[in-house]
C-alpha positions, 0 to 999 in steps of 0.5 A: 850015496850022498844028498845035497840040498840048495839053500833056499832063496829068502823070499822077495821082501814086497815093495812099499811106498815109493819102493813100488811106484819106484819099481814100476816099470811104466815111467820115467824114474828119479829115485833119491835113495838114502843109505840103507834103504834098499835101492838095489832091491828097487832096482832089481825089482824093476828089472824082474817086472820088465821082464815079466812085461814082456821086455827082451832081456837084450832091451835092457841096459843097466850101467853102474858105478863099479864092477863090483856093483854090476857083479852085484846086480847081475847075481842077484838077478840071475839067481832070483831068475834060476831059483824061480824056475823050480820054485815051489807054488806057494814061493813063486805067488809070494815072489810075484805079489811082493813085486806087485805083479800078476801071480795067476798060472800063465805068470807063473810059467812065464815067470819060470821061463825066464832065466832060459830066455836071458840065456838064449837072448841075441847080444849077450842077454840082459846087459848089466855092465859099468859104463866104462864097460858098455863103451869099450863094447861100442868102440869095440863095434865102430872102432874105425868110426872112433878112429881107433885101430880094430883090435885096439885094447883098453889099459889097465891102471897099472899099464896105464901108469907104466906108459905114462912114466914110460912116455914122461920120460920119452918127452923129457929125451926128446926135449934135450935131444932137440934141444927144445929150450922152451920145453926145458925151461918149462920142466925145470921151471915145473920142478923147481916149483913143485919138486920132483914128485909134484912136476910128474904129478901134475904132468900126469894129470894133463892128458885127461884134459887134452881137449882144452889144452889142444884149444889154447894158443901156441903162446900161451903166455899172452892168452893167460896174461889177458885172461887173468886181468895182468897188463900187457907186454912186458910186465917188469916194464909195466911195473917199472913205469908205475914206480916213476917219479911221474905215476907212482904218488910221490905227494903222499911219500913226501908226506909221509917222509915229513910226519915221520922225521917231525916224530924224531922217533926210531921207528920213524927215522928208519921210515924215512932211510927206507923210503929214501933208499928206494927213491935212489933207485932207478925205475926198475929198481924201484920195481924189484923193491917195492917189497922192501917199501911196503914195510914203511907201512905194512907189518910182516903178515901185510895188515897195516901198521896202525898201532899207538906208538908205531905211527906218528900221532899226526893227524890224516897219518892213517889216511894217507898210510892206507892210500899208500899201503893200498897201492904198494900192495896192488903193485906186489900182488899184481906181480906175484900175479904175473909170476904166477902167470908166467910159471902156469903158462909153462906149465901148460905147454909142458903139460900139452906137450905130454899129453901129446906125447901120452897119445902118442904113446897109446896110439902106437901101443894100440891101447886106450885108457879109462878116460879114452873109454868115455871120451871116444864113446860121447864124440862118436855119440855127437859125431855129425853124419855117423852119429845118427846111423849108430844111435839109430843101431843102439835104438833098436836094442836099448828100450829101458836104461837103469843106472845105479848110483847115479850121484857117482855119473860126471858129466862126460858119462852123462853125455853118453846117457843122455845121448842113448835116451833120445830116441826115447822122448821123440814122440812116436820114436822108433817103436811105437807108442810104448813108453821106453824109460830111463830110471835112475837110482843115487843119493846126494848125499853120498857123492864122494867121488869128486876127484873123478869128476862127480859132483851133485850137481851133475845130478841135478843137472842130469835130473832137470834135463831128462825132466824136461824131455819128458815133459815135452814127450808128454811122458810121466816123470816121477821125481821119488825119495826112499828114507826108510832104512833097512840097515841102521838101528834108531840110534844110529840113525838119530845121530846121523840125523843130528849130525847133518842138523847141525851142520846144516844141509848147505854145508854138505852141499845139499838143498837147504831142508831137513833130512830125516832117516826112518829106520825099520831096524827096531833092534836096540844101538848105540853111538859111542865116542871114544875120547880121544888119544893125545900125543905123548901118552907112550914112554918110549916107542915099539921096537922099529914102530918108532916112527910112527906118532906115539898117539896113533901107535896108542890109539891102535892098541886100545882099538886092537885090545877093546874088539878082542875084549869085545868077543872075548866077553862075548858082547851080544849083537841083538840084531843077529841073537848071537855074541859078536865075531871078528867078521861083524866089525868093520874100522874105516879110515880116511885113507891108508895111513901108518895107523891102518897098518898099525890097527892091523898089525895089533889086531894080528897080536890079539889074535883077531881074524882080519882081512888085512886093509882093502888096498895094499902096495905090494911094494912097502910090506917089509917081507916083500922087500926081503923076498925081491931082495932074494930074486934081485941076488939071483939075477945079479948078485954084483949089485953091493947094496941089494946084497947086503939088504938081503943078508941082514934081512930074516931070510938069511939072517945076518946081524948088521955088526955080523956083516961089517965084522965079515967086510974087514980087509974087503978089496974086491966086490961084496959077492967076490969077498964073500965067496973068497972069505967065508966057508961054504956053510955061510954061503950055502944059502946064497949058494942055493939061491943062485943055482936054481935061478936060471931054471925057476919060474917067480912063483916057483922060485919064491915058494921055494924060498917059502916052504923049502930048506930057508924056511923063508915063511917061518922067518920071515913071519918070526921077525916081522909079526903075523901081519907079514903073511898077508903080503907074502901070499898076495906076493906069490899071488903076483907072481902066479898071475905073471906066470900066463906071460909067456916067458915068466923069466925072474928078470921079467918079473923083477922089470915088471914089479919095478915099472909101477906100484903094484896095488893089490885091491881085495873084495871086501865084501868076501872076507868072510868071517873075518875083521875088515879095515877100508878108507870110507871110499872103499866101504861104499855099498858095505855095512856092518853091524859094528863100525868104528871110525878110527882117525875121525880127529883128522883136520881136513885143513892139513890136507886137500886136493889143491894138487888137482884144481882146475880152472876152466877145464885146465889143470892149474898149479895150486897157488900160495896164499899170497898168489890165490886173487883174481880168477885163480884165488876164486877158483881156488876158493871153489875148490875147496868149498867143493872139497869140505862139502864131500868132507861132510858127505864122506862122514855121512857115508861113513856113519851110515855103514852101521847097523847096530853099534858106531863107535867114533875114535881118533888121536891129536898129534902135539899142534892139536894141543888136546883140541878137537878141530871143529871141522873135524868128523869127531867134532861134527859128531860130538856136537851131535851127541851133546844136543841129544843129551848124550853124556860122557861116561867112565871107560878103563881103556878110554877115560872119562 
């Protein structure tokens, strides 16, 4: 017989401070929690005391950022609740007191009565759910009220961006077959500006700001000429009449001409023929050469030409040089201007004409996607006449709102949230006097999510609202700061602290002020920074690595080589009494890079276990390629260049001179050739990958490949390193997730991989006891006890979200340097204001997932020149340790 024993549950750690009045379920709640701080446990103390208040578990609605996050809390809720049902005495007390309620016998019983009366609850029990989640639940109720179709389903990315494409294409048909020459200019137009990939990228965009392109005008030319400030009508014209004799100021021209010819100089006398040559031309020749003018006056950069020995020494030469550079440049910039214009206004009627097709597309398909989710929810909330006989249904089931990570809410979400608490600021309400509350848990520090739309701002805009609301319902409003951290080391903390004093909190986008962390882990940490790897440290490249940047190839193999060094000499983790293992260290990257799949690949070499990067495309990994080149053989082997891939790929194993020796006298077809040249030894493989595909599932077929006869696995991972066994089994998990269709045929699966990018996205939060590599976005919620930053030199001027700016809701076209004035060129300048804030909010993100030891490391390419970028992360923290007295020591594998 044997006996298993349930871990016992640690107990609740007692509320504190602000933690209790936070937790306190009497009152409206605005809690700024900074990282570390223990803003789950809050949260899900508050949920335990509304339920031993007496709260129905159906009253109750939690809304968080992810799914993850909602998973999260409802474990931690769930199994709190089941293990106080059997609890011993003693534990049970000790549970109740630390959340501050009362812990005398009836509280006790009612205590262990709980998880029975979430599970026999009416809706579905006590609601934890993303908001996207919770508003598929409504439309599911009133779809014909949303005007959606009953039984209508939401997309999933990989769909929705198969219909997108799908529809894309649809619209440019359809344009041709009309012959629709506007909308075709448009797209070409589109095109030519921004290539292929950027035109559907920006078309892409378009349906989720349908609203305000369905607002604009038919002709959307005339509209946007008048909103940017340009000239009405023709513009060309425009330009033309300002460059005649009558308007343009010949004066100061003829001025000019005289002081140049009197100097007698080169430099003059080519003035002069230049000005003279533009004079000769008509009006709106004059126009189209104004460029060609302005360099009488103006160096190549545009600045003024003003140097000693380039103007004539005359006297009131630079004055009337200016007045003239001055308004030549006016001209030139007004017309970029215009081009511009008229270049965005084709581009919105191509992208309103998309995004009309888009919902099209999603109407028939009786579909909706993420923004529908939100969009369709907030106008059924707001509808005139049916509005309020849902919100008065809602009102009778929804009494305490919780929403986590509040700094990652936009401001369509929240409409919706704001919307569903009305009822609970109506003086008497629906329910009587009880306070019905809303608490909200985020930090502002940690918005990073700005190209879904959250900003801090939303924040405190959502804050200033719901404050005034109660203010006018009378109700208490506690506006709390957690930042006492539970997680990072005095160390660590002191760096962050440093960090953001030093680049102020403005430029985070924060409040001016001081941000200070206390830390109640009182173990020993450090910081350390790594110097920096510099271009051309390597001889000669690795094998088929030789496109990657010798630098990063580097700075992979000395990160590789110190964490095996590290848990080879057995480096102690004083917070857990232990040696380090490969699953205490966590390296982040601001984004999948060739150096995360290069980190990966070495650590693979050393031996060290690690969970691979956080998202994968499925579609890149080599072996991937290899084994679909194998399904695409099965089902047409005519296709030339597949074939020959397949054949000197691993799993067949040809040499690229082998296959060119074996094509000699070739008349017919690859496939025909071989079979018609070759002995059946050499064709066996191929032989066999034919004869069993008309019979084979994908899963079936590949692992056949895998583990059969072609040994397709051994190979596969003898060629391609370790690190190609990740891909592969996420591969077979692909494609034993496509075998619930009901023809799982390989064709379909071929069609279904080759619609879109399939992204494999791994809870990293399970890897075990495995090393993890994610972007900073994806270790939001995670810590570690070792961190290590790993491309922090990045300039975050070589690249930005130009590609996503909007201008008053719209979706805009990212202007060149000469075309950013005007509304546009201070929109643009928003942007990017918008953008370096999360920058430095991303490092603040980043530093805070360490517990005990951060190490900060990076590499410059050669137009570094071995300078740190001051804007960069490595910069920002260096500083940082520079006015903390930190010095730099002597490292082997590092340098001085």
């Amino acid at each position: 017989m044997a006996a298993t024993m349930a871990r016992k549950p640690n107990p609740l750690q007692k509320l504190l401070g602000e933690q209790a009045r936070a937790a306190a379920p009497d009152a409206h709640v605005w809690l700024s929690a900074s990282a570390g701080t223990g803003k789950t446990h809050v949260l899900t103390a508050r949920v335990f005391r509304l339920l031993l208040q007496g709260v129905r578990p159906e009253n109750i609605l939690c809304l968080t950022f992810t799914k993850a996050g909602a998973a999260e809390m409802a474990d931690r809720v769930h199994d709190r609740l089941a293990a106080w049902v059997q609890m011993d005495e003693p534990d049970l007390f000790n549970d109740l007191e630390a959340l501050g309620e009362d812990s005398g016998p009836d509280a006790r019983d009612h205590a262990r009565r709980l998880f029975a009366e979430v599970l026999e609850s009416t809706g579905g029990g006590l609601r934890i759910q993303t908001i996207h989640g919770f508003c598929q639940q409504l439309l599911t109720a009133f779809p014909l009220e949303a005007d959606l179709a009953p039984g209508f389903r939401p997309l999933d990315q990989r769909e929705q961006s198969s219909l997108a494409r799908q529809m894309l294409a649809e619209l440019v048909v359809e344009a041709q077959e009309q012959g629709d020459a506007p909308l075709i200019a448009a797209l070409q137009a589109l095109s030519l500006r921004m290539g292929e990939g950027g035109a559907e990228q920006f078309l892409l965009r378009c349906p989720g700001r349908v609203q305000a392109l369905e607002a604009l005008p038919d002709n959307i030319a005339p509209w946007l000429m008048a909103e940017l400030g340009l000239p009405d009508g023709d513009v060309d014209q425009w330009l033309a009449d300002q460059c005649c004799d009558e308007i343009f100021d010949m004066r100061s021209l003829d001025w000019i001409v005289r002081a140049n010819a009197d100097w007698g100089k080169t430099r003059g006398l080519e003035r002069c023929d230049r000005i003279a040559a533009w004079r000769r031309l008509d009006p709106a020749g004059r126009a189209a050469g104004l460029a060609d003018l302005h360099r009488a006056w103006a160096k190549t950069d545009g600045d003024i030409i003003d140097a000693k020995g380039w103007v004539p020494p005359i006297d009131g030469y630079a004055d009337m040089a200016a007045r003239l550079h001055e308004r030549c440049g006016d001209l030139i910039a007004l017309k970029l201007r215009a081009d511009y214009a008229a270049l965005l206004a084709q581009a919105l009627h191509a992208g309103r004409a998309y995004a009309r097709t888009y919902a099209r597309g999603k109407r028939l398909a009786g579909a909706v996607d993420f923004d529908d989710l939100i969009a369709r929810t907030a106008s059924l909330l707001e509808q005139p006449g049916i509005a309020e006989w849902i919100r008065y249904k809602l009102d009778q089931q929804i009494d305490h709102i919780l929403v986590d990570e509040a700094q990652d809410t936009n401001a369509a979400q929240w409409r919706i949230v704001r919307t569903l608490a009305e009822e609970f600021f109506a003086g008497e309400g629906a329910k009587g006097e009880r306070v019905r509350t809303i608490f909200t848990v985020g930090d502002f520090k940690q918005a990073i999510f700005g190209f879904q739309g959250t900003s801090p701002q939303n924040f405190a805009a959502a804050q200033i609202l719901f404050q005034r609301d109660a203010g006018q319902a009378g109700h208490d409003f506690f506006n709390l700061s957690l930042d006492r951290s539970f997680r990072s080391t005095p160390a660590v903390l002191d760096v962050v602290d440093r960090t953001i004093s030093t680049l102020r909190a403005e430029r985070l986008g924060l409040e001016g002020g001081e941000v200070r962390h206390v830390s109640a882990n009182r173990h020993p940490g450090e910081v350390i920074l790594w110097k920096p790897v510099i271009a051309n440290l390597s001889e000669d490249a690795e094998g088929e690595e030789d496109w990657v940047d010798d630098q990063e190839r580097v700075l992979a193999q000395r990160i590789a080589r110190q964490i095996k060094q590290w848990i080879d000499d057995g480096l102690m983790l004083e917070s857990r009494g232990r040696p380090v293992r490969a699953g205490d260290i966590m390296i982040l990257v601001r984004r999948r890079s060739e150096l995360a799949r290069l980190i990966v690949a070495r650590l693979y070499e050393e031996q060290v276990a690690v969970a691979g990067i956080d998202r994968l495309r499925l579609n890149a990994p080599l072996a991937v390629r290899d084994l679909l080149a194998a399904l695409r053989f099965a089902v047409q082997p005519e296709d030339e260049l597949n074939l020959a891939s397949l054949l000197v790929s691993p799993l067949i194993g040809w040499t690229q001179d082998e296959l060119m020796t074996r094509l000699i006298g070739r008349k017919a077809g690859l496939w025909r050739h071989l079979t018609q040249t070759l002995d059946d030894a050499l064709l066996r493989p191929l032989r066999d990958l034919l004869g069993v595909a008309d019979f084979s599932t994908p899963y079936r077929y590949l692992e056949a490949i895998l583990s059969g006869p072609m040994d397709g696995r051994r190979r596969l991972i003898e060629r391609l390193g370790a690190e190609a066994a990740d891909p592969i089994e996420e591969l077979l998990n692909a494609a034993l997730a496509f075998e619930s269709d009901d023809h799982p045929s390989l064709q379909r699966f071929i069609d279904w991989f080759d619609r879109g990018e399939v992204e494999i996205v791994r809870d990293a939060a399970a890897a075990g006891d495995m090393l993890r590599l994610l972007t900073v976005h994806g270790a939001k919620g995670l810590q570690a006890p070792i961190v290590i930053l790993a491309d922090a030199c990045l300039d975050p001027d070589a690249g930005n979200r130009a590609h996503s700016l909007e201008w008053n809701g719209l979706p805009i076209l990212a202007p060149r340097k000469a075309e950013r004035q005007g509304p546009i060129g201070e929109a643009a300048e928003a942007a990017a204001q918008v953008e370096r804030e999360e920058h430095w909010r991303l490092l603040y993100v980043a530093l805070t997932r360490a517990e005990e030891k951060l190490v900060v490391a990076g590499s410059l390419g050669p137009r570094a020149k071995g300078e740190v970028k001051p804007e960069s992360w490595f910069a920002a923290v260096d500083g940082a340790m520079l006015s903390l007295g930190a010095d730099w020591d002597a490292d082997p594998l590092w340098g001085a």
